[in-house]
PDB file of the backbone (N, CA, C, O) and the ligand in Angstrom, with CONECT records:
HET     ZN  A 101       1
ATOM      1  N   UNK A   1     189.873  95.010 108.558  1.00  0.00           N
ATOM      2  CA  UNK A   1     189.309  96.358 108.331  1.00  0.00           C
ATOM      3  C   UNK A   1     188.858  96.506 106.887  1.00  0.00           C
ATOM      4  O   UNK A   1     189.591  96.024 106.024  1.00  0.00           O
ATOM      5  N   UNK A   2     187.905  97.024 106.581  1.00  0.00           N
ATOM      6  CA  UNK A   2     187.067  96.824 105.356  1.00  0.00           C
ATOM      7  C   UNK A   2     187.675  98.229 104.474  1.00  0.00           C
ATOM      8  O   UNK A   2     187.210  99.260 104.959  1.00  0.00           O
ATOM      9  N   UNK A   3     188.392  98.421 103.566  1.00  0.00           N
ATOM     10  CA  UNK A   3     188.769  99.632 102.778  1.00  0.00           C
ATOM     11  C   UNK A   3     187.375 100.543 102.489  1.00  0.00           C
ATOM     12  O   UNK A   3     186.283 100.060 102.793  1.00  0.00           O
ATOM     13  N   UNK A   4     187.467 101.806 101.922  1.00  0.00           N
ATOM     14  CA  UNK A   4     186.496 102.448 101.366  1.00  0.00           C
ATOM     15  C   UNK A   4     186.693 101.868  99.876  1.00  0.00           C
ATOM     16  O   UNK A   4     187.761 101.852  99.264  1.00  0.00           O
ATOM     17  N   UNK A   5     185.501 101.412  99.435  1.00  0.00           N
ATOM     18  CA  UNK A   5     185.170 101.288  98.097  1.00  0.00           C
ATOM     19  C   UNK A   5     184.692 102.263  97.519  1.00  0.00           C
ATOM     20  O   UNK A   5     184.320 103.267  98.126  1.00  0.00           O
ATOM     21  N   UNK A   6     184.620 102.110  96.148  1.00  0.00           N
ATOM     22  CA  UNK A   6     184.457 103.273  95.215  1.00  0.00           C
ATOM     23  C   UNK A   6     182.425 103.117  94.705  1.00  0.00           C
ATOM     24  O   UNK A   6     181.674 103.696  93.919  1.00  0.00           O
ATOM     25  N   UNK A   7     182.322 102.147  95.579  1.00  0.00           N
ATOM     26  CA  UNK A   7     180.463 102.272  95.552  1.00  0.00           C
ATOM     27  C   UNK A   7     180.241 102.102  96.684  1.00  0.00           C
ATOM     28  O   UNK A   7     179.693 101.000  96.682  1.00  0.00           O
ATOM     29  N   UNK A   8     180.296 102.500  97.873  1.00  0.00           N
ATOM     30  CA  UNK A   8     179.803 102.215  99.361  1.00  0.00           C
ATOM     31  C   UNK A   8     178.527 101.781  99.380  1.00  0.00           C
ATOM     32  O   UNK A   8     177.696 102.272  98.617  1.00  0.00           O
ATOM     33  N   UNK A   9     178.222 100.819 100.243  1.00  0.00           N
ATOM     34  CA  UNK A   9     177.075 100.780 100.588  1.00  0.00           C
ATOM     35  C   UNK A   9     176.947 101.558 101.678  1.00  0.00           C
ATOM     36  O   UNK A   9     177.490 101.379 102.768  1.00  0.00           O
ATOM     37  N   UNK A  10     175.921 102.777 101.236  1.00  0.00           N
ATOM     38  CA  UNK A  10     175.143 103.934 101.973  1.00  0.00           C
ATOM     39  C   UNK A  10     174.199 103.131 102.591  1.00  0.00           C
ATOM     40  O   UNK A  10     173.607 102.243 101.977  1.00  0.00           O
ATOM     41  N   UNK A  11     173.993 103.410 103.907  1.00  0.00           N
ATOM     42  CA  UNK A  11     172.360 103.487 104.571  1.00  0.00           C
ATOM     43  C   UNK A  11     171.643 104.559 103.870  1.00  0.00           C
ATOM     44  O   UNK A  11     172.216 105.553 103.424  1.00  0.00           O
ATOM     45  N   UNK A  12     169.947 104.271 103.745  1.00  0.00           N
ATOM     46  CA  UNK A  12     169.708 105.048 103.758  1.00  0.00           C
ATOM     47  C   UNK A  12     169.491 106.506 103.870  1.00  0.00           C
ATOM     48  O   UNK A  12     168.940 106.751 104.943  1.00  0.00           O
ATOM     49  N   UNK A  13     169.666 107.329 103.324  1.00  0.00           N
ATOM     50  CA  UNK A  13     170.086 108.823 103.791  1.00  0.00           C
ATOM     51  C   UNK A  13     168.824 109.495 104.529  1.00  0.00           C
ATOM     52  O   UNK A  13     168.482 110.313 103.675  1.00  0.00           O
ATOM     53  N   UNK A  14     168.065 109.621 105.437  1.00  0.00           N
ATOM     54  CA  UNK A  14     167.395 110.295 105.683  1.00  0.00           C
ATOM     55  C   UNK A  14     167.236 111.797 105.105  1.00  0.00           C
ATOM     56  O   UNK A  14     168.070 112.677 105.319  1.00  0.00           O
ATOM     57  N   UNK A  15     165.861 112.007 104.218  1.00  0.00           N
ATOM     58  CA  UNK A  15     166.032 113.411 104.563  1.00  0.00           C
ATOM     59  C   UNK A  15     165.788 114.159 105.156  1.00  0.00           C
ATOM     60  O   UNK A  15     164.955 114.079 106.059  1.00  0.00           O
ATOM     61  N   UNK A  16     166.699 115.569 104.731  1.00  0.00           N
ATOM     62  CA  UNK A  16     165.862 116.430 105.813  1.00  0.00           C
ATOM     63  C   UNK A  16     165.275 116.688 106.481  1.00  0.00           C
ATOM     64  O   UNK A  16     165.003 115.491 106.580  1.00  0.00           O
ATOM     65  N   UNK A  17     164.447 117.299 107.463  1.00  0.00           N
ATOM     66  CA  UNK A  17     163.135 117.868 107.827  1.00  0.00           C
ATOM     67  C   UNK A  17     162.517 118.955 107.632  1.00  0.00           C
ATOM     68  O   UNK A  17     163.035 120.055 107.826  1.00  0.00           O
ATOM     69  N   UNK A  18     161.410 118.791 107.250  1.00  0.00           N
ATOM     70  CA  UNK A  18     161.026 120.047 106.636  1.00  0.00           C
ATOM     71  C   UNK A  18     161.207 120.897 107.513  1.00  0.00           C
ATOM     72  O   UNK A  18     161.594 120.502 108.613  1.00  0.00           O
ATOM     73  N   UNK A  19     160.975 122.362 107.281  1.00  0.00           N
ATOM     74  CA  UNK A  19     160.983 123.173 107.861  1.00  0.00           C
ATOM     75  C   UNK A  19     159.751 123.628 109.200  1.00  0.00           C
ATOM     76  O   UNK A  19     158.570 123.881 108.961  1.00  0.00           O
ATOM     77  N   UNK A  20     160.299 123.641 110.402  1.00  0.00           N
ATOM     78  CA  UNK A  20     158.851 123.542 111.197  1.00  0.00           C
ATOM     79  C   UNK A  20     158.760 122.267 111.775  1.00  0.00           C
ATOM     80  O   UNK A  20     158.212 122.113 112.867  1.00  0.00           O
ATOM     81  N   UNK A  21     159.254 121.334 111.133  1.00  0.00           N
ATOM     82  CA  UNK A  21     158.684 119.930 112.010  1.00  0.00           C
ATOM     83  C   UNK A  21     159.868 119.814 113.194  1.00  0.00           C
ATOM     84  O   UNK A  21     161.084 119.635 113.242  1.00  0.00           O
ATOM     85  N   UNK A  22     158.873 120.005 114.017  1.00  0.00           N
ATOM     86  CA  UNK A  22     159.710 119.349 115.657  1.00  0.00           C
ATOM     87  C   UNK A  22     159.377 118.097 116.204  1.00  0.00           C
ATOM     88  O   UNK A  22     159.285 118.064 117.431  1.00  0.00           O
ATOM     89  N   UNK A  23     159.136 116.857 115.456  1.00  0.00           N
ATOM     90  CA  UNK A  23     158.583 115.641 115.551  1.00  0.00           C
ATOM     91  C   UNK A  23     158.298 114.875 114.726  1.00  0.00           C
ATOM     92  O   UNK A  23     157.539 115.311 113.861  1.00  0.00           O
ATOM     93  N   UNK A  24     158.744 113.444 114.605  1.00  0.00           N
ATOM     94  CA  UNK A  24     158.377 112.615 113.449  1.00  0.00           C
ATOM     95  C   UNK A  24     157.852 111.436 114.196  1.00  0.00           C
ATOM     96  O   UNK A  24     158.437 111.265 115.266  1.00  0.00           O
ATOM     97  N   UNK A  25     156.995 110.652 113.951  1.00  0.00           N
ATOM     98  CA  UNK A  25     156.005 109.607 113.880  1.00  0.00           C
ATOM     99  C   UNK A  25     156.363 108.597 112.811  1.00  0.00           C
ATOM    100  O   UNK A  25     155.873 108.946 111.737  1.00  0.00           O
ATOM    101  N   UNK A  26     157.041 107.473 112.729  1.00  0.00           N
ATOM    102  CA  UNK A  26     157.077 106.644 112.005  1.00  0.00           C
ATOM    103  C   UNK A  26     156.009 105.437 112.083  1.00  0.00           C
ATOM    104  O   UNK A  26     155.926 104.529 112.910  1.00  0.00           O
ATOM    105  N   UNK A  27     155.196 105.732 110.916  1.00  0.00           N
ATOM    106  CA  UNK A  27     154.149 104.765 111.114  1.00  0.00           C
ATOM    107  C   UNK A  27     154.448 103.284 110.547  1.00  0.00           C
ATOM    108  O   UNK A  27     155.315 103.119 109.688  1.00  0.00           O
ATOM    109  N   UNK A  28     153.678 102.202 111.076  1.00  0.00           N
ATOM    110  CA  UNK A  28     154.253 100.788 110.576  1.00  0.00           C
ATOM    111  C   UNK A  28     154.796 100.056 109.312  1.00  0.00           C
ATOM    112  O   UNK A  28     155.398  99.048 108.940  1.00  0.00           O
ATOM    113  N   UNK A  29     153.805 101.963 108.613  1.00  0.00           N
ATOM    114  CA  UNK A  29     154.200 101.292 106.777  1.00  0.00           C
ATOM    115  C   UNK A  29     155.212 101.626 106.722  1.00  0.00           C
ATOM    116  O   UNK A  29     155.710 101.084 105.735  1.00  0.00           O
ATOM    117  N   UNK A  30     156.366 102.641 107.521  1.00  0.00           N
ATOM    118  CA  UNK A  30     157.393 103.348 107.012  1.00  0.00           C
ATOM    119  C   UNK A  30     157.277 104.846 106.509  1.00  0.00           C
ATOM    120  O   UNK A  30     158.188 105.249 105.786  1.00  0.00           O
ATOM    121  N   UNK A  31     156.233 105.713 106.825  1.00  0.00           N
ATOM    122  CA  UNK A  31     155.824 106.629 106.422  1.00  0.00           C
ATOM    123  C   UNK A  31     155.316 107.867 107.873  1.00  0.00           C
ATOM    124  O   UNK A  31     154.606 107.921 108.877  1.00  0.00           O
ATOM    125  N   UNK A  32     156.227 108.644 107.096  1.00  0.00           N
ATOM    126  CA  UNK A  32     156.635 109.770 108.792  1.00  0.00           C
ATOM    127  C   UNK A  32     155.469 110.475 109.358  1.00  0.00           C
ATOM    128  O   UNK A  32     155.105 111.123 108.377  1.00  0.00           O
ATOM    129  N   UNK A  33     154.635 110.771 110.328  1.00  0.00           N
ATOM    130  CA  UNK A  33     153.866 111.650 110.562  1.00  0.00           C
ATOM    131  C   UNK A  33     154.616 112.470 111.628  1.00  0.00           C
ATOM    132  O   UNK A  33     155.201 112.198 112.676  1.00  0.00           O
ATOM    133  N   UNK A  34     154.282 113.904 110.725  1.00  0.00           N
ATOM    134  CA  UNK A  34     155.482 115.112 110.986  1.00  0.00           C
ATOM    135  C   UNK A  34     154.670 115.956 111.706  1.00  0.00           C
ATOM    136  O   UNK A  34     153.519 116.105 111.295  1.00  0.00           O
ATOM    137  N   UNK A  35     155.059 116.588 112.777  1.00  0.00           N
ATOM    138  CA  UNK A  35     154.606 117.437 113.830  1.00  0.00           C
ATOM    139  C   UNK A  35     155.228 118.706 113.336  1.00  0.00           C
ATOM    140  O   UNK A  35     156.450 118.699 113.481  1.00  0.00           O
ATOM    141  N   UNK A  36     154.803 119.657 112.861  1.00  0.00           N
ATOM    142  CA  UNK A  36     155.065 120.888 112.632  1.00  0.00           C
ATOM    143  C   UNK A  36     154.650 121.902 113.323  1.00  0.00           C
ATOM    144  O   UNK A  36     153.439 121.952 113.535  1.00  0.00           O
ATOM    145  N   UNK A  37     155.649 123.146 113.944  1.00  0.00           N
ATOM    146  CA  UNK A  37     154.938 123.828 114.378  1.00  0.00           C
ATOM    147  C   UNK A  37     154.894 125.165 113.621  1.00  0.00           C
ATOM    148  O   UNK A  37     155.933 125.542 113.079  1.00  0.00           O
ATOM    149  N   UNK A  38     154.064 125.726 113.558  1.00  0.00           N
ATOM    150  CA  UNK A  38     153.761 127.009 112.804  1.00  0.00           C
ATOM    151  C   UNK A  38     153.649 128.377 113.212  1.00  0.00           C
ATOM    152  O   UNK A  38     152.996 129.343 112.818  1.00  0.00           O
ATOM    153  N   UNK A  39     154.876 128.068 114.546  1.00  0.00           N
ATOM    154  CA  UNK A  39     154.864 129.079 115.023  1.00  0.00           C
ATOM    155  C   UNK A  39     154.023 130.004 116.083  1.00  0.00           C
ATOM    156  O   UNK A  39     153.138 129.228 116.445  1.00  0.00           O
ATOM    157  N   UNK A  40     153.859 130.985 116.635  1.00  0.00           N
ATOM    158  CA  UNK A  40     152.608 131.893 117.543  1.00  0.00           C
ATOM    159  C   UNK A  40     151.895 132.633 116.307  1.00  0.00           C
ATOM    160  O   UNK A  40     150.784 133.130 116.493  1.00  0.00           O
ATOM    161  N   UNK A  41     152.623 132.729 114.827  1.00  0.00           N
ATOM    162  CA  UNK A  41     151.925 133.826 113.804  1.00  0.00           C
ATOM    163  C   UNK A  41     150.265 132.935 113.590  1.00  0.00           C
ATOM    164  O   UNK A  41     149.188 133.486 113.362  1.00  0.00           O
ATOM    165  N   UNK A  42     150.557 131.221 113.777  1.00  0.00           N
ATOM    166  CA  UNK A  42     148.938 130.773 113.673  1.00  0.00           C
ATOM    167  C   UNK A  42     148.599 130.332 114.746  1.00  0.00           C
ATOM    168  O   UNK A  42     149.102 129.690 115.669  1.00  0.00           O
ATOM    169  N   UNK A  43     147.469 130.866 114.435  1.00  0.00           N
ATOM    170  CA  UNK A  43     146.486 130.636 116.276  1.00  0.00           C
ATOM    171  C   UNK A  43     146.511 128.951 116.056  1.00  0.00           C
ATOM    172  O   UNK A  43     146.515 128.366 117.139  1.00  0.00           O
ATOM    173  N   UNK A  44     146.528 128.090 114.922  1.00  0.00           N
ATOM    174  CA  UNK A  44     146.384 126.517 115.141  1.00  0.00           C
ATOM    175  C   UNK A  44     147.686 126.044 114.471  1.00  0.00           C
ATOM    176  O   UNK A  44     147.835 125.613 113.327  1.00  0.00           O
ATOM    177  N   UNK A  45     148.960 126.297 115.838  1.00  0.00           N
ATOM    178  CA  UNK A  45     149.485 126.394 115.441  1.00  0.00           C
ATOM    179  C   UNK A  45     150.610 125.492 115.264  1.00  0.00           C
ATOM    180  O   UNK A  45     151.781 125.663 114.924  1.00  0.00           O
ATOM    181  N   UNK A  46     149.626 124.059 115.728  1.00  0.00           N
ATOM    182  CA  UNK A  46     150.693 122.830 115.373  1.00  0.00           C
ATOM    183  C   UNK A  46     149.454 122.052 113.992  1.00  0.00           C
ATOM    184  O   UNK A  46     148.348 122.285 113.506  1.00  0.00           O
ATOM    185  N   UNK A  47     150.378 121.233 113.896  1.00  0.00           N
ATOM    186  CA  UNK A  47     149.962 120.741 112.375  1.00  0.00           C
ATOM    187  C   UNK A  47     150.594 118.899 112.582  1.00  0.00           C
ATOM    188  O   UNK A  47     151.697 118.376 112.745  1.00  0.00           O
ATOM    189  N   UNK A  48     149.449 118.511 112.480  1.00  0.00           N
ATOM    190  CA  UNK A  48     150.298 116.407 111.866  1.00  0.00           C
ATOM    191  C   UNK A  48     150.145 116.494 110.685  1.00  0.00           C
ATOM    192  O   UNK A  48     149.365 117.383 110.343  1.00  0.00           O
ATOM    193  N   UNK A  49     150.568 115.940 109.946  1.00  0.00           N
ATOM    194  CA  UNK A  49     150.558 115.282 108.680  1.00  0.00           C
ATOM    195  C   UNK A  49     151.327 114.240 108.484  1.00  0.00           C
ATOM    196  O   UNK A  49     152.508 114.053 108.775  1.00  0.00           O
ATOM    197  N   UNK A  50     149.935 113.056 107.555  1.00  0.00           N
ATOM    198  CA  UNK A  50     150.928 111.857 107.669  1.00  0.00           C
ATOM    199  C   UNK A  50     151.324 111.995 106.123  1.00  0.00           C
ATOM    200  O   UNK A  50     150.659 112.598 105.280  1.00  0.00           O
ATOM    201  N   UNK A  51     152.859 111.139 105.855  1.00  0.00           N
ATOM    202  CA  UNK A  51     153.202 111.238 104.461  1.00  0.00           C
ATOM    203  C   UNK A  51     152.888 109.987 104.011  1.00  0.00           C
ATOM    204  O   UNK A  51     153.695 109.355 103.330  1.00  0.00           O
ATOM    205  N   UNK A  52     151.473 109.411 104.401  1.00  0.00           N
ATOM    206  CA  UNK A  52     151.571 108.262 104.008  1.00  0.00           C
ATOM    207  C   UNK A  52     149.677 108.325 103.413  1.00  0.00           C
ATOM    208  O   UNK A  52     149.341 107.525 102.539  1.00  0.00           O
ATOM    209  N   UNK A  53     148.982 108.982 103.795  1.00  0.00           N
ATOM    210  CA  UNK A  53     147.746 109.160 103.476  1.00  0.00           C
ATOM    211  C   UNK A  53     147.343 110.317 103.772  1.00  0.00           C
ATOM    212  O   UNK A  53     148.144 111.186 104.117  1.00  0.00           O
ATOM    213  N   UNK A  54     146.318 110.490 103.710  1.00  0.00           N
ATOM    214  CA  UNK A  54     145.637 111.976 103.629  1.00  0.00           C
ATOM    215  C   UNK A  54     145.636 112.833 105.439  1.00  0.00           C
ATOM    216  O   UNK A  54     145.570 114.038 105.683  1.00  0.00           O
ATOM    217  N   UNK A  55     145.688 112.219 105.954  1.00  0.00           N
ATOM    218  CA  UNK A  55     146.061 112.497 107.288  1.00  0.00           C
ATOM    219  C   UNK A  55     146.273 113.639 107.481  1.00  0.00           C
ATOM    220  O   UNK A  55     147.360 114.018 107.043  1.00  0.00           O
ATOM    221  N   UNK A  56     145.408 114.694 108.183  1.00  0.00           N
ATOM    222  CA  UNK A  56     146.331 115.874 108.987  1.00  0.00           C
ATOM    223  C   UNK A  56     144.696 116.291 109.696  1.00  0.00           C
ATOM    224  O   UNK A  56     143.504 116.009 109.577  1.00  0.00           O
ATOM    225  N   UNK A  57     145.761 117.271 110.591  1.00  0.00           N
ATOM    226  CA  UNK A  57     144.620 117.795 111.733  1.00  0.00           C
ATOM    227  C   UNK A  57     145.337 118.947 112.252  1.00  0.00           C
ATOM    228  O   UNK A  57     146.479 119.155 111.842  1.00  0.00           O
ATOM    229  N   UNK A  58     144.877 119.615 112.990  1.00  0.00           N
ATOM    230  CA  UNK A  58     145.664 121.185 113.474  1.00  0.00           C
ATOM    231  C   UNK A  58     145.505 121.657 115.297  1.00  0.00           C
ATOM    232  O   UNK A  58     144.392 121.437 115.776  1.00  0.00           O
ATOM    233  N   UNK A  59     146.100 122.000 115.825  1.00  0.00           N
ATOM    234  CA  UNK A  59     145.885 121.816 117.073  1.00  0.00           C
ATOM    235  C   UNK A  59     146.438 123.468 117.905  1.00  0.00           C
ATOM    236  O   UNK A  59     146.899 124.449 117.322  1.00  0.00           O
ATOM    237  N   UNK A  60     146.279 123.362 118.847  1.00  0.00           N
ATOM    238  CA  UNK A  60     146.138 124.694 119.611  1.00  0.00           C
ATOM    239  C   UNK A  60     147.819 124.779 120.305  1.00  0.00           C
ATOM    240  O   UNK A  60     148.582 125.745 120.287  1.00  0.00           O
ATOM    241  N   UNK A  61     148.087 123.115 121.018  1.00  0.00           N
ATOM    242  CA  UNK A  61     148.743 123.230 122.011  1.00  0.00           C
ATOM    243  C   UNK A  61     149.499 121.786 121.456  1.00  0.00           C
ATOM    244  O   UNK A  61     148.938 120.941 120.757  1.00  0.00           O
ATOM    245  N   UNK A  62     150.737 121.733 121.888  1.00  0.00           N
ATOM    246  CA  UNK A  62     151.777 120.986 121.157  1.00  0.00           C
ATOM    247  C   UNK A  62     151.612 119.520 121.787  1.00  0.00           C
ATOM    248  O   UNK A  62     152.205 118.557 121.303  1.00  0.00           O
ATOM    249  N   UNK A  63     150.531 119.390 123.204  1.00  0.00           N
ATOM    250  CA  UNK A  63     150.610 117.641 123.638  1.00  0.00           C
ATOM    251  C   UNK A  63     149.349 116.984 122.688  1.00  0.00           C
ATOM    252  O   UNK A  63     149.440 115.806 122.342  1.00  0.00           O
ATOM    253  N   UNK A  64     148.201 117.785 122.297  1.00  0.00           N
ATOM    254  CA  UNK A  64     146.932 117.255 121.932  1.00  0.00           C
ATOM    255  C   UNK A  64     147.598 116.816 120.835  1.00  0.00           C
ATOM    256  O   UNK A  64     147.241 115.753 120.326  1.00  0.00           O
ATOM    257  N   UNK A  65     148.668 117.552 120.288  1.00  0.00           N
ATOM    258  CA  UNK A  65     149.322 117.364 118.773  1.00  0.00           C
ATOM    259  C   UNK A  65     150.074 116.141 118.382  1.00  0.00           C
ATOM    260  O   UNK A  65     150.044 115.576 117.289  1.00  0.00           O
ATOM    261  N   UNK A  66     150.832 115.783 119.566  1.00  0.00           N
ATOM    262  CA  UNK A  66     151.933 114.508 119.971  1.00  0.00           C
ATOM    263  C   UNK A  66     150.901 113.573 119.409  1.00  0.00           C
ATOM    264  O   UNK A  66     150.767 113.055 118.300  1.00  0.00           O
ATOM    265  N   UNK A  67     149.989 113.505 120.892  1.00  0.00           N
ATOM    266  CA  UNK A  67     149.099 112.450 121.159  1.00  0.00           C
ATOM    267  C   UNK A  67     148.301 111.994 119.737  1.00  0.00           C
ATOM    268  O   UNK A  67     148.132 110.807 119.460  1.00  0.00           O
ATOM    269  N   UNK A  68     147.862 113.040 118.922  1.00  0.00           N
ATOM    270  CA  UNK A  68     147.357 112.844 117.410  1.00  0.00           C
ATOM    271  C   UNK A  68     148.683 111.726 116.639  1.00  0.00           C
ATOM    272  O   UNK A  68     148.605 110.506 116.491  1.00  0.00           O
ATOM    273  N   UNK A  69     149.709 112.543 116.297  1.00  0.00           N
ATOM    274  CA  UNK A  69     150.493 111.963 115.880  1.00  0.00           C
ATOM    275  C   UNK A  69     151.103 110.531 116.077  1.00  0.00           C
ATOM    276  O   UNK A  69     150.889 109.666 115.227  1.00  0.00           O
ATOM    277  N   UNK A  70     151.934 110.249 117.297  1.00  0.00           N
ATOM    278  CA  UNK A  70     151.481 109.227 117.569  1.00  0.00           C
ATOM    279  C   UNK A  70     150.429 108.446 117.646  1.00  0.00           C
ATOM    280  O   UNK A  70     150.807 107.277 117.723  1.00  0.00           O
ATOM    281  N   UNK A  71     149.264 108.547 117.663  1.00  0.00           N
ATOM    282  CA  UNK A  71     147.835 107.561 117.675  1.00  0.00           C
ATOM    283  C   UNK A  71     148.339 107.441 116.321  1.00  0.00           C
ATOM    284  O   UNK A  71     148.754 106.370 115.878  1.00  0.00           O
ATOM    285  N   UNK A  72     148.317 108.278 115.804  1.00  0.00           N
ATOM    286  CA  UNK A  72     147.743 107.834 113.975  1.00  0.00           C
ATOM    287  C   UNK A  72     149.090 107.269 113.687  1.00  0.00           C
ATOM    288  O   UNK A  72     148.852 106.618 112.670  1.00  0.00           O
ATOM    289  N   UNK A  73     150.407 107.102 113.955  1.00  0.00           N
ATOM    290  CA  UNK A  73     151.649 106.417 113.454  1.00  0.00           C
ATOM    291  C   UNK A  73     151.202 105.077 113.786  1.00  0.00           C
ATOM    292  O   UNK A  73     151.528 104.263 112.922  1.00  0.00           O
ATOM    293  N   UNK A  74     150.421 104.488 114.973  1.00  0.00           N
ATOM    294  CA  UNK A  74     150.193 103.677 115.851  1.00  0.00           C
ATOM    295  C   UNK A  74     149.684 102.516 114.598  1.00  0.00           C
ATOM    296  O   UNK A  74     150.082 101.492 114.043  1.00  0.00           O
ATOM    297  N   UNK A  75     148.580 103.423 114.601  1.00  0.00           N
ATOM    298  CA  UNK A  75     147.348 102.757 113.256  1.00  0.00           C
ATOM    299  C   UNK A  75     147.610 102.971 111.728  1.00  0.00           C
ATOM    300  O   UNK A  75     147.290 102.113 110.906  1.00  0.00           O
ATOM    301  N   UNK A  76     148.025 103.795 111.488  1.00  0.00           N
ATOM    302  CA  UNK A  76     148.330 104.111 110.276  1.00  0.00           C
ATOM    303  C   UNK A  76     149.196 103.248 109.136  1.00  0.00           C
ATOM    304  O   UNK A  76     150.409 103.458 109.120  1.00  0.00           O
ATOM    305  N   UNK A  77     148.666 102.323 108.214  1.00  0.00           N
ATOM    306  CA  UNK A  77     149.236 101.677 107.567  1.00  0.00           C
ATOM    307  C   UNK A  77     149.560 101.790 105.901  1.00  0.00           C
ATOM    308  O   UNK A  77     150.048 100.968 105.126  1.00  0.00           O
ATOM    309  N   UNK A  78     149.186 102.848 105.746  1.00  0.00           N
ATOM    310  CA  UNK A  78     149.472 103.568 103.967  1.00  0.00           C
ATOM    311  C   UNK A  78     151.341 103.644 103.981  1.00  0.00           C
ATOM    312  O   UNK A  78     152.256 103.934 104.753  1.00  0.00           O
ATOM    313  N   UNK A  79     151.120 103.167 102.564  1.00  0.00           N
ATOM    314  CA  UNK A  79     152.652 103.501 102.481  1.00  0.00           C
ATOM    315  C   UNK A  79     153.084 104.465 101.576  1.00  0.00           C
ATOM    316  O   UNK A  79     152.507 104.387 100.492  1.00  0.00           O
ATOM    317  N   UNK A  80     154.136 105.587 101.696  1.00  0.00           N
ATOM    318  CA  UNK A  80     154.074 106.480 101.604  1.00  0.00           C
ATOM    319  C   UNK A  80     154.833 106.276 100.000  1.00  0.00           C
ATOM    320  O   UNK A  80     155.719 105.492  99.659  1.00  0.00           O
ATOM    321  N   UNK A  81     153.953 107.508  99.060  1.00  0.00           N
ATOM    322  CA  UNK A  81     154.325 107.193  97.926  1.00  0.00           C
ATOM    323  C   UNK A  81     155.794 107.588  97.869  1.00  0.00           C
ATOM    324  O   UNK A  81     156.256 108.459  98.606  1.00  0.00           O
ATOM    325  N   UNK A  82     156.768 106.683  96.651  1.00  0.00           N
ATOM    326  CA  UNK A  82     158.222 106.915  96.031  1.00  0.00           C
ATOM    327  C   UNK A  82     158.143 108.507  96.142  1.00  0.00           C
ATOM    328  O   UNK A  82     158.435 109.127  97.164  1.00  0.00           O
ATOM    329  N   UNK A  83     157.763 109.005  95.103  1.00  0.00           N
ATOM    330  CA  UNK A  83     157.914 110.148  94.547  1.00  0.00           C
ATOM    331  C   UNK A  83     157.560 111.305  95.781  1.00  0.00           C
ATOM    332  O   UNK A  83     157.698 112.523  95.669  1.00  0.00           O
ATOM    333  N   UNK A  84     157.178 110.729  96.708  1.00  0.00           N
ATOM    334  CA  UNK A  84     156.606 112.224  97.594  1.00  0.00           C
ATOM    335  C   UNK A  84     157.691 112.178  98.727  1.00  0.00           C
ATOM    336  O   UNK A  84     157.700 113.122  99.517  1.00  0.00           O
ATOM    337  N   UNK A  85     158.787 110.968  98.909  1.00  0.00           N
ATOM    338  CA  UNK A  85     159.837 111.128  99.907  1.00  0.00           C
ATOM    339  C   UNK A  85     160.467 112.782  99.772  1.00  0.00           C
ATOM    340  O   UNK A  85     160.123 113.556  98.878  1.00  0.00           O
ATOM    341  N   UNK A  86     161.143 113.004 100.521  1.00  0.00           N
ATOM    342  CA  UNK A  86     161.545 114.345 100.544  1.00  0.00           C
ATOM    343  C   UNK A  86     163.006 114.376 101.145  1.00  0.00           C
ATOM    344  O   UNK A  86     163.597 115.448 101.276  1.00  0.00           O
TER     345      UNK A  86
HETATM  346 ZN    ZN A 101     148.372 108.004 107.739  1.00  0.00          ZN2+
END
């Protein structure tokens, strides 16, 4: 049985999710494309964004939104900058 050490090796910590995202897309570089929804207050009211390039698009209805997201995790090979992890 392995004691707790006083430097663990942590996994990665995932963070959070932003607020709104009901979906993540991990694209091949390692870089999340996040399905957000924005609620009924916006008429377009899902959102992708990839955190890995300029990526986003806005959608009516939450499958056209998937289907975005996933496609573009699919293809999507930018890797997402250090500093913009969250
Ligand atoms: Zn992308």
């Amino acid at each position: 049985m392995p004691e707790s050490t006083a430097t663990p090796q942590q996994p990665p910590t995932p963070a959070p999710w932003p607020d709104g995202v009901i979906a993540r897309y991990l694209t091949v570089a390692g870089a999340p494309v996040d399905l957000t929804d924005r609620t009924e207050e916006s008429y377009w009211r899902y959102d992708t964004a990839c955190g890995g390039c300029p990526h986003k698009d806005s959608f009516l209805s939450v499958e056209p939104a998937r289907r975005d997201a996933q496609a573009h995790a699919e293809r999507c090979r930018a890797l997402p900058r250090p500093e913009d992890a969250r």
